[in-house]
N, CA and C of each residue as an Amber inpcrd file, in Angstrom:
protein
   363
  99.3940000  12.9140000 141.7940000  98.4400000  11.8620000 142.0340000
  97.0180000  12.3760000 141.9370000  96.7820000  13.9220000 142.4010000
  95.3850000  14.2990000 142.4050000  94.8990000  14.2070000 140.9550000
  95.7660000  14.9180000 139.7980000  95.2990000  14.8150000 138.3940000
  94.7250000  13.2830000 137.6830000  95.6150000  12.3260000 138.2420000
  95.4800000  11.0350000 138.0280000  94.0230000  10.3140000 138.3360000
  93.6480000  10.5490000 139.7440000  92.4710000  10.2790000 140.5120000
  91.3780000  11.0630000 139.1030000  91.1990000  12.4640000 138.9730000
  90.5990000  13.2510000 138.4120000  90.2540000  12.4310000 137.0520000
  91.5960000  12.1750000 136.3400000  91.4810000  11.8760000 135.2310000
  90.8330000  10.2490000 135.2820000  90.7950000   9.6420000 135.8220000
  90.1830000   7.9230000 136.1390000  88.7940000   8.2300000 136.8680000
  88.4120000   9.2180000 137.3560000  86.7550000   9.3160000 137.4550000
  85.9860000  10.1330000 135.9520000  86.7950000  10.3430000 135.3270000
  86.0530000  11.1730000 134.2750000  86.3450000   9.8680000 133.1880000
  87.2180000   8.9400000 133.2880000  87.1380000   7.7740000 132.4860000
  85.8920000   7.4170000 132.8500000  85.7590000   6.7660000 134.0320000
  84.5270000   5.7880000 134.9080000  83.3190000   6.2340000 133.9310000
  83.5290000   7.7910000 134.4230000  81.6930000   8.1130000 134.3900000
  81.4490000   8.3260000 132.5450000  82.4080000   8.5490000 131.7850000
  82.6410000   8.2680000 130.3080000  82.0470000   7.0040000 129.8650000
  82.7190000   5.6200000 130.6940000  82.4640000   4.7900000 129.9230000
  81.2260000   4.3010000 130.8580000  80.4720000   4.5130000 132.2340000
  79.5430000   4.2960000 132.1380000  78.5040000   5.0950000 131.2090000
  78.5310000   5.9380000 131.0660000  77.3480000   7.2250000 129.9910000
  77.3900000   6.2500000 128.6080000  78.5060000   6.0980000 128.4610000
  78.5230000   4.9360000 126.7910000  77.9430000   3.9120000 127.1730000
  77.7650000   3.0850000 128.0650000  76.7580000   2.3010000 128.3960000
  75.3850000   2.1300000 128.2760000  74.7830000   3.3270000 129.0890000
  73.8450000   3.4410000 129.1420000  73.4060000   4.0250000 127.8800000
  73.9380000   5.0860000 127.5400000  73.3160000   4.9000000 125.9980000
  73.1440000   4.1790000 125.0300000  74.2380000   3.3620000 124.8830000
  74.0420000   2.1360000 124.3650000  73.0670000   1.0840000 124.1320000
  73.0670000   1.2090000 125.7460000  71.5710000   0.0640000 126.0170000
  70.4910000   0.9820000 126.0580000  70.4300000   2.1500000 126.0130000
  68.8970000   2.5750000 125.6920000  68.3490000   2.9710000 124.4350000
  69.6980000   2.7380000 122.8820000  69.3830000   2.8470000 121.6600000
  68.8830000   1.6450000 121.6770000  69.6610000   1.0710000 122.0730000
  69.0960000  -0.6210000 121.7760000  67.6650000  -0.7990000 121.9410000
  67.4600000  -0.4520000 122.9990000  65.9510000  -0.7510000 123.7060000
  65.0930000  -0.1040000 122.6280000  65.1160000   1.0130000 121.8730000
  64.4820000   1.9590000 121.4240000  64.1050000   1.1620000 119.9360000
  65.2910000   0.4500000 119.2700000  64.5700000  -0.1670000 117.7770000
  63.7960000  -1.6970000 118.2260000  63.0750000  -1.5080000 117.3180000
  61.8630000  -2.7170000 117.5430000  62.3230000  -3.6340000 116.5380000
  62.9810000  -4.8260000 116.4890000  63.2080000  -5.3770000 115.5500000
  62.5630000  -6.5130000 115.0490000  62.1770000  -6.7500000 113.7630000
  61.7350000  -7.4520000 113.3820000  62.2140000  -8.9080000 112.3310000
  62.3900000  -9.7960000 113.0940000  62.7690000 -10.7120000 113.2680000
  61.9910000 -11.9870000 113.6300000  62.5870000 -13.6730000 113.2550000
  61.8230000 -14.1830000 114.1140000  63.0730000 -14.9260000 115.0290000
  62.2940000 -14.4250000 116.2110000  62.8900000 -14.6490000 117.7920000
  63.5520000 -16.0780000 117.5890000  64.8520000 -15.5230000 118.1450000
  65.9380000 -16.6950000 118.6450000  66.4120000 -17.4920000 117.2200000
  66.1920000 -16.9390000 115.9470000  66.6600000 -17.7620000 114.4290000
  67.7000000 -16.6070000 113.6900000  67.2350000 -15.4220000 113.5590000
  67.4380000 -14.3990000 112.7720000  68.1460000 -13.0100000 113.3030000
  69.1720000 -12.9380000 113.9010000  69.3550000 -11.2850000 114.1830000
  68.8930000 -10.0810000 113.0120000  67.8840000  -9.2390000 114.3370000
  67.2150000  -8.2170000 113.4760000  67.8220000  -7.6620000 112.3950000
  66.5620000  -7.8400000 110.5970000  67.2750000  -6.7770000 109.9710000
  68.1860000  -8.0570000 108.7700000  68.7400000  -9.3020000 109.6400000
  68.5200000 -10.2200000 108.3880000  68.0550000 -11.3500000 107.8660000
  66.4840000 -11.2360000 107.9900000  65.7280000 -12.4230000 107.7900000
  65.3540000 -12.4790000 106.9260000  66.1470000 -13.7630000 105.6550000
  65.9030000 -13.5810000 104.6770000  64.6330000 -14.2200000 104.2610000
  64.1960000 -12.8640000 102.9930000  62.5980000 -13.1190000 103.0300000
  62.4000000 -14.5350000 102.3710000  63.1500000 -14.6660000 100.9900000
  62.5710000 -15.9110000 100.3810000  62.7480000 -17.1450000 101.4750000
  63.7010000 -17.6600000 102.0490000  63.9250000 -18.2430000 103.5080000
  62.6220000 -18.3600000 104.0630000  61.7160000 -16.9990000 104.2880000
  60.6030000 -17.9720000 105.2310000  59.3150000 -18.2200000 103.8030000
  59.4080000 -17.4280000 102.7900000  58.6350000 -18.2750000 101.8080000
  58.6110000 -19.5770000 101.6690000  59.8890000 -19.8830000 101.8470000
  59.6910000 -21.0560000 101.3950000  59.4730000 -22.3440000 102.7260000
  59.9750000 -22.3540000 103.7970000  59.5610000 -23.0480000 105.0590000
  57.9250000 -22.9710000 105.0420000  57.7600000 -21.4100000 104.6900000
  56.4140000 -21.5990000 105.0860000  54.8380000 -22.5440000 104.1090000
  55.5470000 -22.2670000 103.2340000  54.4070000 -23.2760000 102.7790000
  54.6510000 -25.2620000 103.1350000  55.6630000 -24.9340000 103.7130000
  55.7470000 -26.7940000 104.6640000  54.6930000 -26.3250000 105.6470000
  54.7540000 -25.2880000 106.2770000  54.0670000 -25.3000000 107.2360000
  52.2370000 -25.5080000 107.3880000  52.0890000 -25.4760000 106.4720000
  50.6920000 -26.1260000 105.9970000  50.2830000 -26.7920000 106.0790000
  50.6240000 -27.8700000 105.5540000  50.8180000 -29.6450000 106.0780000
  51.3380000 -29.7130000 107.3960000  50.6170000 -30.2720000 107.9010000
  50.3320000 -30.8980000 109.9180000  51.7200000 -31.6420000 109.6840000
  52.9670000 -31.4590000 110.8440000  53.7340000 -32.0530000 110.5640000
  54.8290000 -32.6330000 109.8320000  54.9820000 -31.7990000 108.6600000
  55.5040000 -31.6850000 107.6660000  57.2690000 -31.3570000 108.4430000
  57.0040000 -30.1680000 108.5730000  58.3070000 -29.9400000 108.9130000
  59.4420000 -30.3190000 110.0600000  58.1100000 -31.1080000 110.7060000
  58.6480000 -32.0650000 111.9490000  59.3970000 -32.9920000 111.5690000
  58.8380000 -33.7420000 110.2160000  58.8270000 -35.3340000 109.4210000
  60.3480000 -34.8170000 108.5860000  60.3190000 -33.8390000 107.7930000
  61.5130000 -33.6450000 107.2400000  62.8010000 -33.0340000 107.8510000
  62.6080000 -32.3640000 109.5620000  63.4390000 -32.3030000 110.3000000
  64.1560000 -33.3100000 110.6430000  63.4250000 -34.5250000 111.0650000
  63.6960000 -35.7950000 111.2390000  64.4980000 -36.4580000 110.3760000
  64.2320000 -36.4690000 109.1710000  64.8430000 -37.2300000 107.7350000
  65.9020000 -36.2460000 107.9790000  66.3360000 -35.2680000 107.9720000
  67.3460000 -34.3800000 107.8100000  68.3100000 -35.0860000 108.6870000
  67.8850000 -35.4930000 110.1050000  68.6540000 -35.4760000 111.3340000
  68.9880000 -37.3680000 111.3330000  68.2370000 -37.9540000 110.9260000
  68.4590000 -39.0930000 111.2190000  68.4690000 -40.2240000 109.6200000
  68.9550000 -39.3540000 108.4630000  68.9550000 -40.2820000 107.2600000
  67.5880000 -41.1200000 106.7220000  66.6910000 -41.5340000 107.2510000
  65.2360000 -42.4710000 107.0010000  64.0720000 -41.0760000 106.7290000
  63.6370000 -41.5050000 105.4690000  62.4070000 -40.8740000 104.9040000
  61.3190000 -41.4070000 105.0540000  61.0990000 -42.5830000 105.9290000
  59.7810000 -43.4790000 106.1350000  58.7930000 -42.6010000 106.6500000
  59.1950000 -41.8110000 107.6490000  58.0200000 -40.9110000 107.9240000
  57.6000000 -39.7440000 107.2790000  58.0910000 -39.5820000 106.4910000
  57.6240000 -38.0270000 104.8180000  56.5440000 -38.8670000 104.4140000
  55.0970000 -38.2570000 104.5740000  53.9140000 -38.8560000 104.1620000
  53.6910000 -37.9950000 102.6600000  52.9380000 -38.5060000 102.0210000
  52.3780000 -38.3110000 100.7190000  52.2430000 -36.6470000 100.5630000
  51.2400000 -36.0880000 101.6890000  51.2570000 -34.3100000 101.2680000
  52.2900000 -34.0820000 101.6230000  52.9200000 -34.1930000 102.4960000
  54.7500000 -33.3000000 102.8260000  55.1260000 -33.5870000 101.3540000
  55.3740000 -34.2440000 100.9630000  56.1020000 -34.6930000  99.4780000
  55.8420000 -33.5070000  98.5480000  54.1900000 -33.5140000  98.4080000
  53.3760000 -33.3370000  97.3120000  53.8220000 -31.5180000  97.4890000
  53.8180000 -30.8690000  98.9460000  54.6000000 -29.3970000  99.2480000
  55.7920000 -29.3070000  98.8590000  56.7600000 -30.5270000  99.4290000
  58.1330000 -30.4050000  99.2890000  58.2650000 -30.1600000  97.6200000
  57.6290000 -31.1340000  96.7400000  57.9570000 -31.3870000  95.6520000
  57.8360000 -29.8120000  94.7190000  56.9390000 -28.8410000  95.0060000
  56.1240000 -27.5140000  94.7880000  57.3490000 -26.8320000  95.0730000
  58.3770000 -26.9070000  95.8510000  58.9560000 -25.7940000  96.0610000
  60.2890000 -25.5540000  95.0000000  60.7520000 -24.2740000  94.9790000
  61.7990000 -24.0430000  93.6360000  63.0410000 -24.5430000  94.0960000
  63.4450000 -25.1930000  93.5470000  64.8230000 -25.5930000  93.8310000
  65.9070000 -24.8190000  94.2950000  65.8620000 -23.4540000  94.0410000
  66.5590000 -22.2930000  94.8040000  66.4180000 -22.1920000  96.1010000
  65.2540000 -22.7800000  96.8800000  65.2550000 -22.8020000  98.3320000
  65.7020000 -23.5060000  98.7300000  66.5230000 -24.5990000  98.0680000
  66.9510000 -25.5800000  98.5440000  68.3810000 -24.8320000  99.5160000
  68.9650000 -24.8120000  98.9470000  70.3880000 -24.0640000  99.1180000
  70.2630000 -23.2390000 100.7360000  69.3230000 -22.5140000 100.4510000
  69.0620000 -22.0340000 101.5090000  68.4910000 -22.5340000 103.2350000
  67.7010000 -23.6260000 102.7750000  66.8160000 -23.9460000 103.7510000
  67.5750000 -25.0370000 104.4180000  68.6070000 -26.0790000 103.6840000
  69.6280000 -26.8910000 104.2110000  70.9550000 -26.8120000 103.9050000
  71.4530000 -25.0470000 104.4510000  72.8110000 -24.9780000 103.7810000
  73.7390000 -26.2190000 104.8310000  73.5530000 -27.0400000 105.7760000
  74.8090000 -27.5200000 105.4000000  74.8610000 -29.1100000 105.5980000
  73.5690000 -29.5950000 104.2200000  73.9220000 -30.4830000 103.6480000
  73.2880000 -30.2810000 102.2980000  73.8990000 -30.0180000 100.9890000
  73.0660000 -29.8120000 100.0060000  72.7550000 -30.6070000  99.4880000
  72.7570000 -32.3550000 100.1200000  72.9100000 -33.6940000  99.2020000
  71.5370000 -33.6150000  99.7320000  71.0110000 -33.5130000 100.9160000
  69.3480000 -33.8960000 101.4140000  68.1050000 -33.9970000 100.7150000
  68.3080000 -32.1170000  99.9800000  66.9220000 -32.2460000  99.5820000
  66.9680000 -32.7690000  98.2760000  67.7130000 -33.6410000  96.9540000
  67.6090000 -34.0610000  96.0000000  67.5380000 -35.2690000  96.5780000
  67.8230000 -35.8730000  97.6300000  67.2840000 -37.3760000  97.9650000
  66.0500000 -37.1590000  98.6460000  65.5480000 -36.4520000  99.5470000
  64.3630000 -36.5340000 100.1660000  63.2200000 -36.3080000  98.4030000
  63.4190000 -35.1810000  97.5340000  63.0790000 -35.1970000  96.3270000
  62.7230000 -36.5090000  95.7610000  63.7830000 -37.1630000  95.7380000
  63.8250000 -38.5770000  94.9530000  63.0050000 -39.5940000  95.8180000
  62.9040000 -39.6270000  96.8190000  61.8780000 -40.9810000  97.9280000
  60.8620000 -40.0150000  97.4480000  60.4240000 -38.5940000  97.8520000
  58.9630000 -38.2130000  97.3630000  58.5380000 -38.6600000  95.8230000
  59.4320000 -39.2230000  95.1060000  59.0660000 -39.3990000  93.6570000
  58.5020000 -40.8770000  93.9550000  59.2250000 -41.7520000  94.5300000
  58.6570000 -43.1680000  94.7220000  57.1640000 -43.1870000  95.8130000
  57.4450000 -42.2530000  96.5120000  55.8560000 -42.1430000  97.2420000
  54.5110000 -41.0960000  96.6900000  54.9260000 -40.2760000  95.8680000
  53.6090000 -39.9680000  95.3290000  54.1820000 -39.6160000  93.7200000
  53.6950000 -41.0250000  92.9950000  54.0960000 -41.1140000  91.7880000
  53.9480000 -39.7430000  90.8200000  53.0310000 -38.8240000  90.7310000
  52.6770000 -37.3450000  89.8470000  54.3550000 -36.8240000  90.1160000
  54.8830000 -36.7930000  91.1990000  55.7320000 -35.7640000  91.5880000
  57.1250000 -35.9370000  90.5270000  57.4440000 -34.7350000  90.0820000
  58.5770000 -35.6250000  89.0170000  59.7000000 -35.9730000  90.1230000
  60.9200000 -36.6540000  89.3270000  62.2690000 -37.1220000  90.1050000
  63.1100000 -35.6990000  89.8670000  64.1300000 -35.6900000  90.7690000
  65.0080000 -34.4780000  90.5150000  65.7450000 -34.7530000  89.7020000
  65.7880000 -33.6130000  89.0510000  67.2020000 -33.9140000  87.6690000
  68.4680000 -33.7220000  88.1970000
């Protein structure tokens, strides 16, 4: 029984030491990320290229959050469009993976609200 005891405190203090090291590598990398979207390390870059130029336009990404969430494009004003319309169609995929029908209809109402913008093919 004494070997037993012996051998279950040298477990204990094993797997506390793996602990604590653990959590103090952790602590040690600085990751760069944006908080609470992305675990550090994979934030993909074109991903915020492309959000970010919505972010320009006041509200933009509020207005097309909305259309996303609730089907009605009434509130996508003329510049959200005129950004949305600017961006490469490759971000699409990305920016609403899981509905890819959205942004060729939000596309298509921006064509009826600011006539320059072409229609999606």
């Amino acid at each position: 029984m004494g070997s037993k005891a012996v051998v279950s405190v040298y477990l204990i203090i094993s797997l506390c030491a793996t602990i604590i090291v653990t959590r103090g590598v952790a602590q040690m990398q600085n990751p760069q990320a944006i908080p609470g979207h992305f675990p550090p390390g994979l934030v993909p870059i074109d991903l915020v290229k492309c959000w970010s130029s919505l972010f320009t336009v006041q509200g933009c990404v509020l207005a097309i959050s909305n259309s996303f969430f609730s089907g009605k494009f009434e509130n996508v004003e003329a510049a959200c469009c005129k950004v949305f319309s600017t961006l490469d169609a490759n971000c699409w995929p990305h920016m609403f993976p899981l509905n890819p029908f959205f942004p060729p209809l939000l596309k298509d109402n921006c064509a009826r609200i600011t006539p320059n913008s072409p229609p999606h093919n």
